[in-house]
Backbone as XML, in Angstrom:
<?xml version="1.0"?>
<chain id="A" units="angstrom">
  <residue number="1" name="UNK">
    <atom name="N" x="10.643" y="-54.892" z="-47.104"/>
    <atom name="CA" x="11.357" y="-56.012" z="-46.511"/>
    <atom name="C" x="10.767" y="-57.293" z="-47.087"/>
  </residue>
  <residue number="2" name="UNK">
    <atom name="N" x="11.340" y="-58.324" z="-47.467"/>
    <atom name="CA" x="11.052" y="-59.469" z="-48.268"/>
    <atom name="C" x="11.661" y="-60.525" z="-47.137"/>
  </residue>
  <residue number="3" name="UNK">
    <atom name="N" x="10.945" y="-62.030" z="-46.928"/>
    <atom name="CA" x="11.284" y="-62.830" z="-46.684"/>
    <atom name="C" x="12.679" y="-62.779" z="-45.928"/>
  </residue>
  <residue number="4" name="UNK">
    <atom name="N" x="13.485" y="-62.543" z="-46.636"/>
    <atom name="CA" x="15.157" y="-62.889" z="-46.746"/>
    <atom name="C" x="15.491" y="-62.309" z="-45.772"/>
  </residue>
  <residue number="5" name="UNK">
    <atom name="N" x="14.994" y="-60.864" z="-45.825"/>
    <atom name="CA" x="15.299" y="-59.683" z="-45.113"/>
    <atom name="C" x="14.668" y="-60.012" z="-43.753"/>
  </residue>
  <residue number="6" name="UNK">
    <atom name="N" x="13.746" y="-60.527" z="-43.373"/>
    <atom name="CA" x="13.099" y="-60.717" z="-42.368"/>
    <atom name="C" x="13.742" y="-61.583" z="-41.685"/>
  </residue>
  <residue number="7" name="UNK">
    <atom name="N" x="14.070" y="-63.129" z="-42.517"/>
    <atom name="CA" x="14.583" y="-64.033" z="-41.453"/>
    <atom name="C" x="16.133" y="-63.507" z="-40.924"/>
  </residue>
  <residue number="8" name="UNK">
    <atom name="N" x="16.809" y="-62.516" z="-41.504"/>
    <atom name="CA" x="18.253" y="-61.850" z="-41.336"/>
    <atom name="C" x="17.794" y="-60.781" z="-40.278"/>
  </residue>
  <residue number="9" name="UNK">
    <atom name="N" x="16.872" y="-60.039" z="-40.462"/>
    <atom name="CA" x="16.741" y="-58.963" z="-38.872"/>
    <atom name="C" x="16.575" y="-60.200" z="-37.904"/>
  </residue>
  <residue number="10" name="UNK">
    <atom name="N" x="15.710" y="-60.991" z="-38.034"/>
    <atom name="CA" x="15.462" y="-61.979" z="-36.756"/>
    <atom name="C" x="15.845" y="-62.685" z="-36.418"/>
  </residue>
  <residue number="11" name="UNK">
    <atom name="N" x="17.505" y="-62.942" z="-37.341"/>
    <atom name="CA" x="18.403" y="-63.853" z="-36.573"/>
    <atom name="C" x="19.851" y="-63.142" z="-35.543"/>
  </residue>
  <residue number="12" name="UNK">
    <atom name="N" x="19.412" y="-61.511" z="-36.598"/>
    <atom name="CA" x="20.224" y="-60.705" z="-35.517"/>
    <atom name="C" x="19.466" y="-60.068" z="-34.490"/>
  </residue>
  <residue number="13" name="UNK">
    <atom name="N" x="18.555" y="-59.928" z="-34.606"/>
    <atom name="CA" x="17.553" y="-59.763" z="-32.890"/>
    <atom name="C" x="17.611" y="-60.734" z="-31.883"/>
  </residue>
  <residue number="14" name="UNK">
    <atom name="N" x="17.329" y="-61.962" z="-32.622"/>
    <atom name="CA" x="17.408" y="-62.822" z="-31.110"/>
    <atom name="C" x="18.720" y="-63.835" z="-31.067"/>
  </residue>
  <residue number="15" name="UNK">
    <atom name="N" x="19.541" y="-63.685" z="-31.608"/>
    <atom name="CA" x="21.027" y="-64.085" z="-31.647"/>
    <atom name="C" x="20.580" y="-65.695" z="-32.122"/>
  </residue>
  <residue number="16" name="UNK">
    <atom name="N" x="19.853" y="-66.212" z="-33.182"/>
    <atom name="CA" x="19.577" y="-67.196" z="-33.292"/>
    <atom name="C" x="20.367" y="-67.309" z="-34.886"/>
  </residue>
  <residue number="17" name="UNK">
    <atom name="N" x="20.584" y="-68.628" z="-35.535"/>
    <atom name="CA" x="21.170" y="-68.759" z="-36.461"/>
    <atom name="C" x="20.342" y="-68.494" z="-37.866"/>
  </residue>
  <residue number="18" name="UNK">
    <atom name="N" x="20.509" y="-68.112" z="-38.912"/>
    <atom name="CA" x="19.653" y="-67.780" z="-39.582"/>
    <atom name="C" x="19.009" y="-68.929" z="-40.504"/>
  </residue>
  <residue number="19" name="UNK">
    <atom name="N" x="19.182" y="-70.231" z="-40.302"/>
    <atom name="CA" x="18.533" y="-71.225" z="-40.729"/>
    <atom name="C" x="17.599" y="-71.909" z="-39.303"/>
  </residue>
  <residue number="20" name="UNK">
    <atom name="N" x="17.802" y="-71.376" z="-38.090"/>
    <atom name="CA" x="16.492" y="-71.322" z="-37.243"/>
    <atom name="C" x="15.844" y="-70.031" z="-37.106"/>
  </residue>
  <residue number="21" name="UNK">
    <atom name="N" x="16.148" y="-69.060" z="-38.016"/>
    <atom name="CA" x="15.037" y="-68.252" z="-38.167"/>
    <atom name="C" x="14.325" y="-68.228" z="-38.891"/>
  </residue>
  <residue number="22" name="UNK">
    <atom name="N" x="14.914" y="-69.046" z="-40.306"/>
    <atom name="CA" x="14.043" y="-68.912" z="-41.391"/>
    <atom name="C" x="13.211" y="-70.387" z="-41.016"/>
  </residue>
  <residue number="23" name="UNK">
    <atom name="N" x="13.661" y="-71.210" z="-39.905"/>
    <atom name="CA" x="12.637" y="-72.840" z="-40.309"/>
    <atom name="C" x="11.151" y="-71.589" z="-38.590"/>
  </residue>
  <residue number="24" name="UNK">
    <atom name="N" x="11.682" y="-70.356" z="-38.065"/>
    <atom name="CA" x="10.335" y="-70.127" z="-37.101"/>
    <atom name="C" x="9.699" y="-68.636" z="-38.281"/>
  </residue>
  <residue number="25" name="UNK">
    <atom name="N" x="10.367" y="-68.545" z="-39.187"/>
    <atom name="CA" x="9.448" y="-67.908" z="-40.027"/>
    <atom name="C" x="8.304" y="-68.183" z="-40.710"/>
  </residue>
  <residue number="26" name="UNK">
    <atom name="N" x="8.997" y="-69.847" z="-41.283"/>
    <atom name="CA" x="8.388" y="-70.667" z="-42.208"/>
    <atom name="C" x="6.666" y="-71.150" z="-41.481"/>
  </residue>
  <residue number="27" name="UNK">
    <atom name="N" x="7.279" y="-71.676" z="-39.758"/>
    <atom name="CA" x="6.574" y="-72.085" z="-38.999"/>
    <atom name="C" x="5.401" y="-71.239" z="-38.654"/>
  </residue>
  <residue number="28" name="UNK">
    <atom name="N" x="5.960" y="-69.439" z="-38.438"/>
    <atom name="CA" x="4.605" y="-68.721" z="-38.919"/>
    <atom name="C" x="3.651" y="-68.538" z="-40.116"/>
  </residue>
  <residue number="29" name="UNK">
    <atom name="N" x="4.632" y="-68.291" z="-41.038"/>
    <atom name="CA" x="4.249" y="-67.509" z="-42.503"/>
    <atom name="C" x="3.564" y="-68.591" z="-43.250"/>
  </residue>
  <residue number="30" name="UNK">
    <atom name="N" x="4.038" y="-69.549" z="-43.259"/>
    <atom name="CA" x="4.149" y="-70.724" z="-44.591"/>
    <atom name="C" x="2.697" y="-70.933" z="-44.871"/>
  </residue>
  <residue number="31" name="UNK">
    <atom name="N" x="2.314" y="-70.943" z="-46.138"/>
    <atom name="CA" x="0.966" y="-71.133" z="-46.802"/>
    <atom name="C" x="0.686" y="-72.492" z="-46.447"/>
  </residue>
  <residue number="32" name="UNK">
    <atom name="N" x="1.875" y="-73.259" z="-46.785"/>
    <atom name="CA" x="1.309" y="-74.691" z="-46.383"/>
    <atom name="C" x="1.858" y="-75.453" z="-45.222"/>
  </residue>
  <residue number="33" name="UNK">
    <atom name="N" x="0.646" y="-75.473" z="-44.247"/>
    <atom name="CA" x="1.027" y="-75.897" z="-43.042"/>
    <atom name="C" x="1.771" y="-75.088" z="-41.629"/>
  </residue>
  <residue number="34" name="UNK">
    <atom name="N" x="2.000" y="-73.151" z="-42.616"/>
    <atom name="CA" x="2.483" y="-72.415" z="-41.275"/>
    <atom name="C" x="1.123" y="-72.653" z="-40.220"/>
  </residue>
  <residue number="35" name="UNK">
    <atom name="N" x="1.412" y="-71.359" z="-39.351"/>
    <atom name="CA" x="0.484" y="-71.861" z="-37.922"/>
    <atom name="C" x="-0.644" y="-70.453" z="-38.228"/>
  </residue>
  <residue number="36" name="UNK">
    <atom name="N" x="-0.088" y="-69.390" z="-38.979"/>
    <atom name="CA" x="-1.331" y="-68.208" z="-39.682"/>
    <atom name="C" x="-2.481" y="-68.554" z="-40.527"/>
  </residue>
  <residue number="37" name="UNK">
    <atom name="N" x="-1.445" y="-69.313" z="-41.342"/>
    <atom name="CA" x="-2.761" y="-70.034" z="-42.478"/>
    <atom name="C" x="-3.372" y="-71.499" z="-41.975"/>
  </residue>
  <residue number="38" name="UNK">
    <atom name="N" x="-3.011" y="-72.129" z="-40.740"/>
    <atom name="CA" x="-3.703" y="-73.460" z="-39.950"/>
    <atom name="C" x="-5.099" y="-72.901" z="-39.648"/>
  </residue>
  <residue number="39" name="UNK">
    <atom name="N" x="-4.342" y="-71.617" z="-39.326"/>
    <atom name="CA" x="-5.699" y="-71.320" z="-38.032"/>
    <atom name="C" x="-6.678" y="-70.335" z="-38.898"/>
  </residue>
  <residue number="40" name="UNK">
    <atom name="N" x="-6.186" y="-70.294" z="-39.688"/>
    <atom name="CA" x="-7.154" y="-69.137" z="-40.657"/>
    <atom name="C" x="-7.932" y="-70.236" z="-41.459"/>
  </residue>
  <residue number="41" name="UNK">
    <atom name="N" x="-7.554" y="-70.766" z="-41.508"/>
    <atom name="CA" x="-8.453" y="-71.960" z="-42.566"/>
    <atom name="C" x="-9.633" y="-72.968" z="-41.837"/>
  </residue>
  <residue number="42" name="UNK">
    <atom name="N" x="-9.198" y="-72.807" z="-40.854"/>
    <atom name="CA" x="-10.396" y="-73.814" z="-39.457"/>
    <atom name="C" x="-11.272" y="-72.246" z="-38.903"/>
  </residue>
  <residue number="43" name="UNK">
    <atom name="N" x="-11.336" y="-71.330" z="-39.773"/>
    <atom name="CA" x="-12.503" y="-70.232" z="-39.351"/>
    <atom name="C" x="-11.552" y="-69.566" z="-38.160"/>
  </residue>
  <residue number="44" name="UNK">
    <atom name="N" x="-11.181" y="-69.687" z="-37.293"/>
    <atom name="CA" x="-10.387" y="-68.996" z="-35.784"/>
    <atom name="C" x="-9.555" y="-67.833" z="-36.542"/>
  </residue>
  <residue number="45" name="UNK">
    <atom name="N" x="-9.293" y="-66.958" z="-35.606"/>
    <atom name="CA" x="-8.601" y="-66.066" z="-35.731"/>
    <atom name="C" x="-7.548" y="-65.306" z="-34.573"/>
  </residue>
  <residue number="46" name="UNK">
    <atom name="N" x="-6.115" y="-65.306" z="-35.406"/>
    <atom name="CA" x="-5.415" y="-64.611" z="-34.666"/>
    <atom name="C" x="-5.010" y="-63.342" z="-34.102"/>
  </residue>
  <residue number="47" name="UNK">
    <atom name="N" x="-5.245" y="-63.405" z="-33.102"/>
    <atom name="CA" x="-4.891" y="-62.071" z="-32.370"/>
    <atom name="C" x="-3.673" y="-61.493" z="-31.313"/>
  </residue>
  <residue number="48" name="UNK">
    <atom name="N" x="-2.765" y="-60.712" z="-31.570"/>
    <atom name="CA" x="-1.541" y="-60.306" z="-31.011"/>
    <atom name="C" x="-1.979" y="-59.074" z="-30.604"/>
  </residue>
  <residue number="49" name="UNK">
    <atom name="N" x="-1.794" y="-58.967" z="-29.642"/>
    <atom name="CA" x="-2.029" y="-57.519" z="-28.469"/>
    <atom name="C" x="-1.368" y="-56.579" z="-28.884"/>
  </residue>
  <residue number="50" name="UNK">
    <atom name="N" x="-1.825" y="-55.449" z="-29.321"/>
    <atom name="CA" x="-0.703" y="-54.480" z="-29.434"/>
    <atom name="C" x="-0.201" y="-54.570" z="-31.187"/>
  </residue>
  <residue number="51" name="UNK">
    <atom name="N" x="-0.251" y="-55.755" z="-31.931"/>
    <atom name="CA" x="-0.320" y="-55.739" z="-33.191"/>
    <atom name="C" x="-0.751" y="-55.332" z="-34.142"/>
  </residue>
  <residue number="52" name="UNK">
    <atom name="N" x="-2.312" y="-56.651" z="-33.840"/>
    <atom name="CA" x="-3.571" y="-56.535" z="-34.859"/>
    <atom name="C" x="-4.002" y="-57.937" z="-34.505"/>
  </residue>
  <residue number="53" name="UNK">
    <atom name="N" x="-5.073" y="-58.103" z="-35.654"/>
    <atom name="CA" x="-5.579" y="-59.033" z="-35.499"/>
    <atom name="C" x="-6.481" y="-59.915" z="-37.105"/>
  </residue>
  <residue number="54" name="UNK">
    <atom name="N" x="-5.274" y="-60.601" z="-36.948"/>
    <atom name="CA" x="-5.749" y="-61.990" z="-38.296"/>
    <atom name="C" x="-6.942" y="-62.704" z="-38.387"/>
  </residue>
  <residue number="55" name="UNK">
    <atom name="N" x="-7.603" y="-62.874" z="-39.673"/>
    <atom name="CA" x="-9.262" y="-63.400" z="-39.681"/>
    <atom name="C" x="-9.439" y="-63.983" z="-40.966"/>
  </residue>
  <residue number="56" name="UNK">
    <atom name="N" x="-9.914" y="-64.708" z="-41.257"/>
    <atom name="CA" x="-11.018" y="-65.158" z="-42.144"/>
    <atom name="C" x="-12.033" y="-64.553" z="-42.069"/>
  </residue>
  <residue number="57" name="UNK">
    <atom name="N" x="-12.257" y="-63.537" z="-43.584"/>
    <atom name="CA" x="-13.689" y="-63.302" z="-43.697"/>
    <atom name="C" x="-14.123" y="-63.880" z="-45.275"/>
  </residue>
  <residue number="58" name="UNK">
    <atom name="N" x="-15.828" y="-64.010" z="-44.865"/>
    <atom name="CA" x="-16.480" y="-64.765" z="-45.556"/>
    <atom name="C" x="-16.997" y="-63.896" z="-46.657"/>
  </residue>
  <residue number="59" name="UNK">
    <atom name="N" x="-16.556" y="-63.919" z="-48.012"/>
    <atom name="CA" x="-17.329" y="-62.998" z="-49.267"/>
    <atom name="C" x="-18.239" y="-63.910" z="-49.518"/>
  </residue>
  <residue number="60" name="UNK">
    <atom name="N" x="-19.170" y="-62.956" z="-49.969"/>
    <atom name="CA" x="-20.915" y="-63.228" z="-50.467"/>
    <atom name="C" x="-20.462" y="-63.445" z="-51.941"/>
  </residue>
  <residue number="61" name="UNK">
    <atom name="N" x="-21.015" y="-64.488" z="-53.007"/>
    <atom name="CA" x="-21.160" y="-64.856" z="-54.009"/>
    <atom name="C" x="-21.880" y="-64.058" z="-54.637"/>
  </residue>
  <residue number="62" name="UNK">
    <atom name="N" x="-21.405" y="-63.141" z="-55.967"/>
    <atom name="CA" x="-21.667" y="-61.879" z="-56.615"/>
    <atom name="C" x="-21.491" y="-61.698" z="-57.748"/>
  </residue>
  <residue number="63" name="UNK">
    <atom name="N" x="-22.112" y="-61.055" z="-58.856"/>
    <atom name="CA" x="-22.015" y="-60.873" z="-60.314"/>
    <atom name="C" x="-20.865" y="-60.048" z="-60.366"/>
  </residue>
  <residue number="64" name="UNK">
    <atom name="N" x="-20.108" y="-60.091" z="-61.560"/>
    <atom name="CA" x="-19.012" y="-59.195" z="-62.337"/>
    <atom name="C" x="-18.822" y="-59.200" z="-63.797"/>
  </residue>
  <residue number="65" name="UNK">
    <atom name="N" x="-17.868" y="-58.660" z="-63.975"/>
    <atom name="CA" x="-17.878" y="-58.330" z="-65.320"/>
    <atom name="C" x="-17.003" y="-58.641" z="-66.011"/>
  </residue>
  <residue number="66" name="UNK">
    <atom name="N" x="-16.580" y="-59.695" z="-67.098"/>
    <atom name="CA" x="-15.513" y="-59.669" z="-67.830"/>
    <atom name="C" x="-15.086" y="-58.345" z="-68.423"/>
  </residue>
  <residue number="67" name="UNK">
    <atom name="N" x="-13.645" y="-57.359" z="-67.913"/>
    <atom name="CA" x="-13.447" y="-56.640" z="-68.391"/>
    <atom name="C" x="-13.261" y="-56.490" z="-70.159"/>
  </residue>
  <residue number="68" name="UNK">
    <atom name="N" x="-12.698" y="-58.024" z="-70.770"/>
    <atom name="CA" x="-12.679" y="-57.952" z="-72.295"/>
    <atom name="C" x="-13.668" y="-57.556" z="-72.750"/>
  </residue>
  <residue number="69" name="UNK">
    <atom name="N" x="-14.671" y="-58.486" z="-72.643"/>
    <atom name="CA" x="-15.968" y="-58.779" z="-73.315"/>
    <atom name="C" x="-17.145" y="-58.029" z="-72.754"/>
  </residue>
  <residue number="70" name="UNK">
    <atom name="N" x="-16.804" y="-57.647" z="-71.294"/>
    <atom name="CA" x="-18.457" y="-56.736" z="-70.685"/>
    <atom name="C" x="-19.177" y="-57.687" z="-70.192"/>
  </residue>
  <residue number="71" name="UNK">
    <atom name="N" x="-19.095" y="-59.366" z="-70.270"/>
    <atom name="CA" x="-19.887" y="-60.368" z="-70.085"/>
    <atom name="C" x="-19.733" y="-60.577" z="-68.805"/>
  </residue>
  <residue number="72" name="UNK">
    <atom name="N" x="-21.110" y="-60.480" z="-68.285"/>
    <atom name="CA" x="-21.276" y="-60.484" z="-66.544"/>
    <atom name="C" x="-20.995" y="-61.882" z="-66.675"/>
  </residue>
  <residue number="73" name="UNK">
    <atom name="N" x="-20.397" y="-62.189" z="-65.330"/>
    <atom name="CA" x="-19.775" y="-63.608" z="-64.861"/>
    <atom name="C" x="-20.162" y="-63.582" z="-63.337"/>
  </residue>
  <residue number="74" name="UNK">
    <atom name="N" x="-20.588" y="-65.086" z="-63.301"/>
    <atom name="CA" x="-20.966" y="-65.248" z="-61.733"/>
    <atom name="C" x="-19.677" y="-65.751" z="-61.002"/>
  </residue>
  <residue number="75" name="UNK">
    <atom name="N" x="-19.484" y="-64.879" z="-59.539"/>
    <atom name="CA" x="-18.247" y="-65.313" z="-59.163"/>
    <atom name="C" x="-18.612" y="-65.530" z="-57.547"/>
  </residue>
  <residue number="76" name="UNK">
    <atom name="N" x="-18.397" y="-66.954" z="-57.398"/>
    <atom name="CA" x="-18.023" y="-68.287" z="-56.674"/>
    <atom name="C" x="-18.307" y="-67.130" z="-54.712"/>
  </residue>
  <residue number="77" name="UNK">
    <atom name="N" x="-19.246" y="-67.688" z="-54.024"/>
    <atom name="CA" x="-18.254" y="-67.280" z="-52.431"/>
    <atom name="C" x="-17.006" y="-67.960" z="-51.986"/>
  </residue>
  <residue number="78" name="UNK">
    <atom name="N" x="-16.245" y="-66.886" z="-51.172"/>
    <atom name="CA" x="-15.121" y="-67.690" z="-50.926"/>
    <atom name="C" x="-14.644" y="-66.682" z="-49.380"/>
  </residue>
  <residue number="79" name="UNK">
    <atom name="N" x="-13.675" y="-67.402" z="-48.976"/>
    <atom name="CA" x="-13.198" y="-66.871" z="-47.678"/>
    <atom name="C" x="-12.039" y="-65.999" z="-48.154"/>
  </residue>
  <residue number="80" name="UNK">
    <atom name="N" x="-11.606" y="-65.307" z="-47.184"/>
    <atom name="CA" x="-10.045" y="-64.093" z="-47.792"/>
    <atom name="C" x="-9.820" y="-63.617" z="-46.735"/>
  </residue>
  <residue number="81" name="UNK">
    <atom name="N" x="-8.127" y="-63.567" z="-46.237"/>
    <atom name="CA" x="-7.879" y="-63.331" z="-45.063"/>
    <atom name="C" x="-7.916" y="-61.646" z="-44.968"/>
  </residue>
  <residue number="82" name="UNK">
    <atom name="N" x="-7.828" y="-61.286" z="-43.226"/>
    <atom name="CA" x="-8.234" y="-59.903" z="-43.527"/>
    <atom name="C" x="-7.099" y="-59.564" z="-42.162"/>
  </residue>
  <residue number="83" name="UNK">
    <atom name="N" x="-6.613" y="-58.383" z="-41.840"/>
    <atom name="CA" x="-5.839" y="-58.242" z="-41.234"/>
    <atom name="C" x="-6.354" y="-56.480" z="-40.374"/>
  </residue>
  <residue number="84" name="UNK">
    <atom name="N" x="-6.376" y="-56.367" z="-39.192"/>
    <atom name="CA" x="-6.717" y="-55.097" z="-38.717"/>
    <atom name="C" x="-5.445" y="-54.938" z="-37.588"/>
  </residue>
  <residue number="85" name="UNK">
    <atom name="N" x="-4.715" y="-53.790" z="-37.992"/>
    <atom name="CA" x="-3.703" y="-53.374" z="-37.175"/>
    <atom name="C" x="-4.333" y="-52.860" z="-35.835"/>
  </residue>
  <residue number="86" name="UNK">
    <atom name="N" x="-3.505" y="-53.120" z="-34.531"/>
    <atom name="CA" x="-4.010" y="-52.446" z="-33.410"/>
    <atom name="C" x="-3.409" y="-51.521" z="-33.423"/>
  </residue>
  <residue number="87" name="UNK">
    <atom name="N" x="-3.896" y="-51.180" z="-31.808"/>
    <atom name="CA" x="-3.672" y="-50.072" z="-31.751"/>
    <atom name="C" x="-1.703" y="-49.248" z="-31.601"/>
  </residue>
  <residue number="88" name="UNK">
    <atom name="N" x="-1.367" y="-50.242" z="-30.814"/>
    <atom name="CA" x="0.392" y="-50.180" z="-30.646"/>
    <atom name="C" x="1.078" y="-50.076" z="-31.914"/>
  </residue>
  <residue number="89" name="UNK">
    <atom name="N" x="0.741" y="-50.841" z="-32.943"/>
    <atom name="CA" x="1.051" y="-50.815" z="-34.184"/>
    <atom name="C" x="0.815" y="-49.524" z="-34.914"/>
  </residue>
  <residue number="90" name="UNK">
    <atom name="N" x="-0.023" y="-49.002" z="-34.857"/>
    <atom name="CA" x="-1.041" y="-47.432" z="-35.487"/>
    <atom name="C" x="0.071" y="-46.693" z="-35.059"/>
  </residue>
  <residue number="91" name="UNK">
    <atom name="N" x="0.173" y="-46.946" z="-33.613"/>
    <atom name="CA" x="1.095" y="-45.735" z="-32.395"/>
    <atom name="C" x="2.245" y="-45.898" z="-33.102"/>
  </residue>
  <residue number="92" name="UNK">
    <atom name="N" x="3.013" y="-46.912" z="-33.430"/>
    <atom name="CA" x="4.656" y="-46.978" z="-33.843"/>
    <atom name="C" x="4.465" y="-46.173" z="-34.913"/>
  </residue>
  <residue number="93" name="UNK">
    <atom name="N" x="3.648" y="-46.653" z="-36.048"/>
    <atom name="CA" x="3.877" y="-46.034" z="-37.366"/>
    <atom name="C" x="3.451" y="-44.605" z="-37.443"/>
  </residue>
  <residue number="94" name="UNK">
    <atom name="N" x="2.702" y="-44.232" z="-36.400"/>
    <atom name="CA" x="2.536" y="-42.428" z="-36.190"/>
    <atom name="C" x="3.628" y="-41.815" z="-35.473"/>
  </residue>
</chain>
């Protein structure tokens, strides 16, 4: 399911028009300025009951390897979102 597809199930689920589903998709999803990536970026994390639960975690700054060349490269810490399905979610998809 892609974008498109999403804001079209969720304008026929909640009988809403599909240009106010795609501006409360945007309002979740959106990299810049949705309300997933607001709160993921100020460290907090989201949690939906029965879902999962959205996070920022923190990678440790670590050697690697240019696959061309073999030349170890130092690579930067950085944050990366992380996502753990609950338990309701586990249950649907079993």
């Amino acid at each position: 399911m892609n974008k498109s597809e999403l804001v079209d199930a969720l304008a026929d689920r909640t009988g809403m028009t599909k240009a106010d589903a795609a501006r409360a998709v945007d309002a979740v999803f959106d990299t810049d300025g949705g309300i997933l990536a607001g709160v993921l970026a100020k460290g907090d994390r989201v949690q939906i009951t029965g879902f999962g639960t959205f996070e920022a975690k923190q990678r440790k700054a670590r050697t690697g390897r240019n696959p061309r060349t073999g030349e170890t490269i130092h690579i930067s810490a950085s944050k990366t979102p992380s996502f753990r399905a609950g338990k309701g979610l586990k249950d649907a998809i079993n």
